[in-house]
VOZA-588194 format. One line per field, with one value per residue: residue in one letter; x, y, z of N, C-alpha, C, O in turn. Coordinates in steps of 0.001 Angstrom, whole numbers. Example, Ala and Ser with C-alpha at 12.3 -4.5 7.8 and 13.67 -1.06 7.14 Angstrom:
BEGIN
r	[A, S] .
n_c1	[13190, 12850] .
n_c2	[-5690, -2250] .
n_c3	[7800, 7080] .
ca_c1	[12300, 13670] .
ca_c2	[-4500, -1060] .
ca_c3	[7800, 7140] .
c_c1	[13200, 12900] .
c_c2	[-3300, 30] .
c_c3	[7800, 7870] .
o_c1	[14236, 13409] .
o_c2	[-3319, 1138] .
o_c3	[8465, 8039] .
This chain:
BEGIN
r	[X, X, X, X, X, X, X, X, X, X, X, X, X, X, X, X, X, X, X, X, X, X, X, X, X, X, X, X, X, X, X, X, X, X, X, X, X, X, X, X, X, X, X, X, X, X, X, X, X, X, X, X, X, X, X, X, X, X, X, X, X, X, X, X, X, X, X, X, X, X, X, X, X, X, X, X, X, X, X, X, X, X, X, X, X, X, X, X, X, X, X, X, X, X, X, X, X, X, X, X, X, X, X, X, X, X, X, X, X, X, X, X, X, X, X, X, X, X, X, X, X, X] .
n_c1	[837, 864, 1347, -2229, -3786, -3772, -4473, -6554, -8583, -9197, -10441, -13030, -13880, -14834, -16269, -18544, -19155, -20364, -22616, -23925, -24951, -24892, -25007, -25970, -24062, -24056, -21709, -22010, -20226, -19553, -19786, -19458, -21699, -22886, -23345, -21672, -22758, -22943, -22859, -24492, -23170, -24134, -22103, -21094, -20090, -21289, -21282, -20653, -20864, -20581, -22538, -21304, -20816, -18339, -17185, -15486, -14266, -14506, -13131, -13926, -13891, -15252, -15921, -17289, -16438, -15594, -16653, -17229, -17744, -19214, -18739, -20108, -18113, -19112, -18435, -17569, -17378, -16051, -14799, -11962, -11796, -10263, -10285, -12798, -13668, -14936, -14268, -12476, -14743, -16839, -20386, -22849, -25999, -27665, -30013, -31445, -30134, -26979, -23955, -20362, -17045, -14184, -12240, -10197, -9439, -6940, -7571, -5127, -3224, -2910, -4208, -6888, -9656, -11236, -11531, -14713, -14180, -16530, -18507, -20901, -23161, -24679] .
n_c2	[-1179, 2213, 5689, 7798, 8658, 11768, 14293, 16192, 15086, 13041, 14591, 15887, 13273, 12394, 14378, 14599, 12182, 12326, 14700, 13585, 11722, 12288, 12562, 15867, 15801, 16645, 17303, 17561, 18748, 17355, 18470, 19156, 19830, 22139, 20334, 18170, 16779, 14981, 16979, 18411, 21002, 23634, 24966, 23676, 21839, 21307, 18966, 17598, 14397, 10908, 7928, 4809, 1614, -711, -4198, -6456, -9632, -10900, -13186, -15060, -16516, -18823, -20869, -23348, -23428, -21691, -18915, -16989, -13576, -10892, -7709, -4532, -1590, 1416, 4514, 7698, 9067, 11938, 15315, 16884, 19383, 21933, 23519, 22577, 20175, 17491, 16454, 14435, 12410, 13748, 14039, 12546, 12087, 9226, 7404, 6942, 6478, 7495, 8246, 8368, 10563, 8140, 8436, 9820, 9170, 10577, 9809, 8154, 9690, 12337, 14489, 15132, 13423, 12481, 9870, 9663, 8057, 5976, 5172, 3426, 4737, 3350] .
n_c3	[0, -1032, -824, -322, -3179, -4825, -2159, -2127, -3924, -2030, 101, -1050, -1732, 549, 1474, -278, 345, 3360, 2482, 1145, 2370, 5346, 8771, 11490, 14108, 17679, 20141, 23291, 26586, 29578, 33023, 36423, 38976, 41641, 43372, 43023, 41061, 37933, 35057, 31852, 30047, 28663, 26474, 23458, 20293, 16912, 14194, 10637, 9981, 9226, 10759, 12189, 12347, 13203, 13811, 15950, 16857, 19985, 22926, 24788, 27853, 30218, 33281, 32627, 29486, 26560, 24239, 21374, 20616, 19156, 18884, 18650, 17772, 17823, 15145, 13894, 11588, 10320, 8252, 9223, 11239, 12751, 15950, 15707, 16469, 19116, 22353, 24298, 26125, 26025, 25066, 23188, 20793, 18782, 17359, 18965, 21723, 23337, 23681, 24733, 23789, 22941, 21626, 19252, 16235, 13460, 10371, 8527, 8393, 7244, 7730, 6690, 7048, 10462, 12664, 14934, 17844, 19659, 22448, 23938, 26130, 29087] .
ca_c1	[0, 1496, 250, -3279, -3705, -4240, -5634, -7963, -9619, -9671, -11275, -13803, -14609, -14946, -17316, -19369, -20175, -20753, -22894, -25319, -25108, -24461, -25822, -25277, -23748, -23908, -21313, -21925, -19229, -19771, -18991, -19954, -22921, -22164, -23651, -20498, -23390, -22061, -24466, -24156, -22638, -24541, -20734, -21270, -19697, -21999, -20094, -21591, -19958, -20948, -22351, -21159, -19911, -17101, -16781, -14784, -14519, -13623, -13405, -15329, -13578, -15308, -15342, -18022, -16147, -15258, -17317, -16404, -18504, -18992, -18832, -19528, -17374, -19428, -17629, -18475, -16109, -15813, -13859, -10612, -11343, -9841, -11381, -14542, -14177, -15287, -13115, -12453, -15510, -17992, -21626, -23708, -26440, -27601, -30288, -32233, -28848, -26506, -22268, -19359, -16281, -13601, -11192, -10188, -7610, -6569, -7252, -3949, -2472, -3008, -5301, -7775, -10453, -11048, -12680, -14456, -14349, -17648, -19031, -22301, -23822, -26028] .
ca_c2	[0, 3330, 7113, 7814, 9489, 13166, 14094, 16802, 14158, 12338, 15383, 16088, 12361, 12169, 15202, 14193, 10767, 13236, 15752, 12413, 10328, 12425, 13492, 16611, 15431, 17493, 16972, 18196, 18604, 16922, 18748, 18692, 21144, 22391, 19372, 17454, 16031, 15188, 17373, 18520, 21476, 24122, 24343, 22264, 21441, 20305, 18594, 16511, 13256, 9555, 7265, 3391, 267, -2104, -5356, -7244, -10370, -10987, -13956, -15563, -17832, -18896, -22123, -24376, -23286, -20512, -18837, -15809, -12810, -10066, -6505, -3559, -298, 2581, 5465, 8735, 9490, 13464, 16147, 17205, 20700, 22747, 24125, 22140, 18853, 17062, 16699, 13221, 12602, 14732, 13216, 12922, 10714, 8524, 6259, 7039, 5885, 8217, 7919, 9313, 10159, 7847, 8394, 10342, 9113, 11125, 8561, 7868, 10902, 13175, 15493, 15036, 12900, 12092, 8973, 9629, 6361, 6289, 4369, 3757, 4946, 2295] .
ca_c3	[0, -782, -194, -992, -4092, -4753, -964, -2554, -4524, -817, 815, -2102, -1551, 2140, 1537, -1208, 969, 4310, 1931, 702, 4017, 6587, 9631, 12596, 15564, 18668, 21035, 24432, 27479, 30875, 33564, 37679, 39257, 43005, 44018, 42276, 39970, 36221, 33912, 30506, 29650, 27518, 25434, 22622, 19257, 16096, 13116, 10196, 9952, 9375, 11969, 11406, 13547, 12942, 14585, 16233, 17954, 21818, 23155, 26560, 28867, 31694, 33971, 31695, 28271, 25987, 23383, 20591, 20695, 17857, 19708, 18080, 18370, 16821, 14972, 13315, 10522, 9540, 7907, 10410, 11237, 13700, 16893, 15451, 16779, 20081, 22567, 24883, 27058, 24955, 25058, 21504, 20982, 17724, 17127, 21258, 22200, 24667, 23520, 24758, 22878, 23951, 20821, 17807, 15127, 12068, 9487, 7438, 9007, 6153, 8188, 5875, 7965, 11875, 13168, 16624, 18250, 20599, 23413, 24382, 27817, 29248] .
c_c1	[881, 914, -1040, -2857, -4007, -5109, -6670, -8760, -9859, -10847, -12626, -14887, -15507, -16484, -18357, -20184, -21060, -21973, -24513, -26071, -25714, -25625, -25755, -25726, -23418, -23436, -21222, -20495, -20277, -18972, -20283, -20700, -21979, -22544, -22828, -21294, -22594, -23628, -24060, -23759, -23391, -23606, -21266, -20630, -20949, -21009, -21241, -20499, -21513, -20958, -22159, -20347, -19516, -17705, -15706, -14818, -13467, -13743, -13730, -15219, -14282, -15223, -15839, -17265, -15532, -16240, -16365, -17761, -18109, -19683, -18991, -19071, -18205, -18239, -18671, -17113, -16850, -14891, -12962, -11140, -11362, -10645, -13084, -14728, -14048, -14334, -13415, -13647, -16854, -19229, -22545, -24908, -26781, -28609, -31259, -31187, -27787, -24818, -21417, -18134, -15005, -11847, -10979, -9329, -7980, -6546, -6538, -3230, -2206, -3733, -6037, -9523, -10033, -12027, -12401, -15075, -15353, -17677, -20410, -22455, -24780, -26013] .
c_c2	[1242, 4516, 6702, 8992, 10712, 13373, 15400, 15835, 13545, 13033, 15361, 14213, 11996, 13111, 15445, 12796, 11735, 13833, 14904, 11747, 10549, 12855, 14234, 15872, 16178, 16636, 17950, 18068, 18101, 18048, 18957, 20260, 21299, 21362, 18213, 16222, 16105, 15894, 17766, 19982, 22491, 24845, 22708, 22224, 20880, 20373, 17159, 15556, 11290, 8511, 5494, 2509, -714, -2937, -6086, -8582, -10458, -12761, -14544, -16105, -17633, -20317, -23141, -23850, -21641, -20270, -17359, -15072, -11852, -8932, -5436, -2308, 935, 3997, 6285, 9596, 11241, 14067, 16562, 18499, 21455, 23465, 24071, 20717, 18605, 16707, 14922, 13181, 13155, 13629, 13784, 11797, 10351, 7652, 6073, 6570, 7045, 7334, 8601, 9182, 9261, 7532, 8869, 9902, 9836, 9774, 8844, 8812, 11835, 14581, 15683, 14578, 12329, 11017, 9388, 8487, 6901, 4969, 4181, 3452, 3980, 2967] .
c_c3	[0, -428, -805, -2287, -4013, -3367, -1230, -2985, -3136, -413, 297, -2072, -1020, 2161, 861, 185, 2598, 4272, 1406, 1853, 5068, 7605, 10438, 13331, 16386, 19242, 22151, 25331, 28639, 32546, 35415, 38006, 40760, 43738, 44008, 41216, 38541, 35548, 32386, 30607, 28776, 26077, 24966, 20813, 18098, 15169, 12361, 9999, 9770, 9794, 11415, 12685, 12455, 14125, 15266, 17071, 18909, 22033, 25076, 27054, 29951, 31982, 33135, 30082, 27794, 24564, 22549, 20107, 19546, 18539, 18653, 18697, 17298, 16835, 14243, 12480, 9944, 9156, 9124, 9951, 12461, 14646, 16617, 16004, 18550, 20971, 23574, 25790, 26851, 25134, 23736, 21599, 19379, 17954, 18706, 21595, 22797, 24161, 23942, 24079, 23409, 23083, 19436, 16950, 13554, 11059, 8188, 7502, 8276, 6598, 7769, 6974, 9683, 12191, 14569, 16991, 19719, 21512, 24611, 25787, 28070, 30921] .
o_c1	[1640, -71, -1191, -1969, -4638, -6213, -7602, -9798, -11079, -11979, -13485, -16083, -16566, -17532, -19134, -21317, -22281, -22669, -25662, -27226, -26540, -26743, -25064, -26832, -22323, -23901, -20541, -19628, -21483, -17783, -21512, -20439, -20867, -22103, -23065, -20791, -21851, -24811, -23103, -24196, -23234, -24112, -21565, -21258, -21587, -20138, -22015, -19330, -22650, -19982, -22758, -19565, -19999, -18425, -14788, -15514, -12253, -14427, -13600, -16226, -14174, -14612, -14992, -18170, -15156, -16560, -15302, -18649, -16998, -20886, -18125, -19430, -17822, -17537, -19853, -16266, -17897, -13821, -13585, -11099, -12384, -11663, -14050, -15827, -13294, -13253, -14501, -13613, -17824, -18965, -22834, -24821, -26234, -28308, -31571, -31650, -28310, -24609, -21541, -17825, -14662, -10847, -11572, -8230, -8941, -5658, -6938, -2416, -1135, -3781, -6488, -10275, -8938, -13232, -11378, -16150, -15096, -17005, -20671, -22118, -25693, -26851] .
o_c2	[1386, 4452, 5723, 9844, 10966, 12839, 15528, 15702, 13496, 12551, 14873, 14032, 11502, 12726, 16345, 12676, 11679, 13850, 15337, 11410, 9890, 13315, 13516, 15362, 16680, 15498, 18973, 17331, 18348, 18150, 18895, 21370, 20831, 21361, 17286, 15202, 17004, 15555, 17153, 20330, 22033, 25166, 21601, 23095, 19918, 21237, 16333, 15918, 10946, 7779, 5031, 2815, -1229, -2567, -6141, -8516, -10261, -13455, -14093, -16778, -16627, -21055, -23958, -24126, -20729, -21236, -16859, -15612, -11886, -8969, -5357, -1919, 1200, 4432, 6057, 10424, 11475, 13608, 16487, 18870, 21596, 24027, 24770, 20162, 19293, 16578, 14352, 14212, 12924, 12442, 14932, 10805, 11107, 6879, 5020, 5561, 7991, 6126, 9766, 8059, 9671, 6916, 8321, 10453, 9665, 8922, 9430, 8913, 12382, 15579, 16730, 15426, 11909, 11200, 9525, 8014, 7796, 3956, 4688, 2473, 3792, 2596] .
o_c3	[959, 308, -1537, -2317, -2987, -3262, -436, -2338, -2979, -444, 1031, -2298, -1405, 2677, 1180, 652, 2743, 5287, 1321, 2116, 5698, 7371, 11160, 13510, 16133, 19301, 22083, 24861, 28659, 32846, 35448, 37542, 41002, 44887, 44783, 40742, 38146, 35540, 31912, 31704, 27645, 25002, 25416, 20212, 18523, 15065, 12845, 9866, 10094, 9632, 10445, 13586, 11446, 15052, 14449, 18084, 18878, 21281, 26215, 27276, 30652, 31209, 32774, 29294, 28529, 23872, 22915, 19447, 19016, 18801, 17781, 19809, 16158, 17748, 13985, 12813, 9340, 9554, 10183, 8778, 13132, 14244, 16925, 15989, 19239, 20396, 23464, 26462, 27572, 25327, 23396, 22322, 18577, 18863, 19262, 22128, 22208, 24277, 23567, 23679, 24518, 23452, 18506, 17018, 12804, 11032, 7182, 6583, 8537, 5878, 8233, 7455, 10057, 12017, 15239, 16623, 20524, 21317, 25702, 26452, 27265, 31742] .
């Protein structure tokens, strides 16, 4: 695998699929009342991006056996832009579902796109 090609044509891609797909994601902040309650934050971030889960499997030892489970990790792939994106901890939701952010990576380190790696509140 070598570079990606032309990373305008990337961007232009990324933002064409975003522009068809996509949807706004509000990310809120968490932060404690005087009561040292966690509440939300009326600081908030929106950003359009595209919501999607990977898989993976884990696997399940316990005393009667072992089994192999298929977990998903939801993400929300968007454009990289500056003093616009969510920050660690951030709360968004998706779907009646409640996530926090619990990871960003520059995908292919081009600065082009950011996956934010989520995790759902139960």
């Amino acid at each position: 695998m070598g570079k990606l090609a032309n990373p305008m044509f990337q961007i232009h891609k990324i933002q064409q699929l975003i522009r068809v797909n996509g949807e706004l994601f509000t990310f809120q902040k968490v932060e404690q009342n005087e009561y040292k309650e966690n509440v939300l934050s009326k600081d908030f971030v929106s950003i359009e991006g595209i919501f999607h889960e990977q898989y993976t499997q884990i696997s399940v030892n316990n005393v009667s056996g072992a089994r192999i489970e298929r977990v998903p990790f939801p993400s929300i792939l968007v454009i990289t832009k500056e003093g616009y994106m969510p920050d660690l901890y951030d709360i968004t939701t998706h779907g009646g579902k409640r996530y926090k952010v619990v990871g960003l990576k520059d995908v292919s380190n081009l600065g082009i796109a950011t996956e934010i790696s989520l995790e759902e509140i139960v």
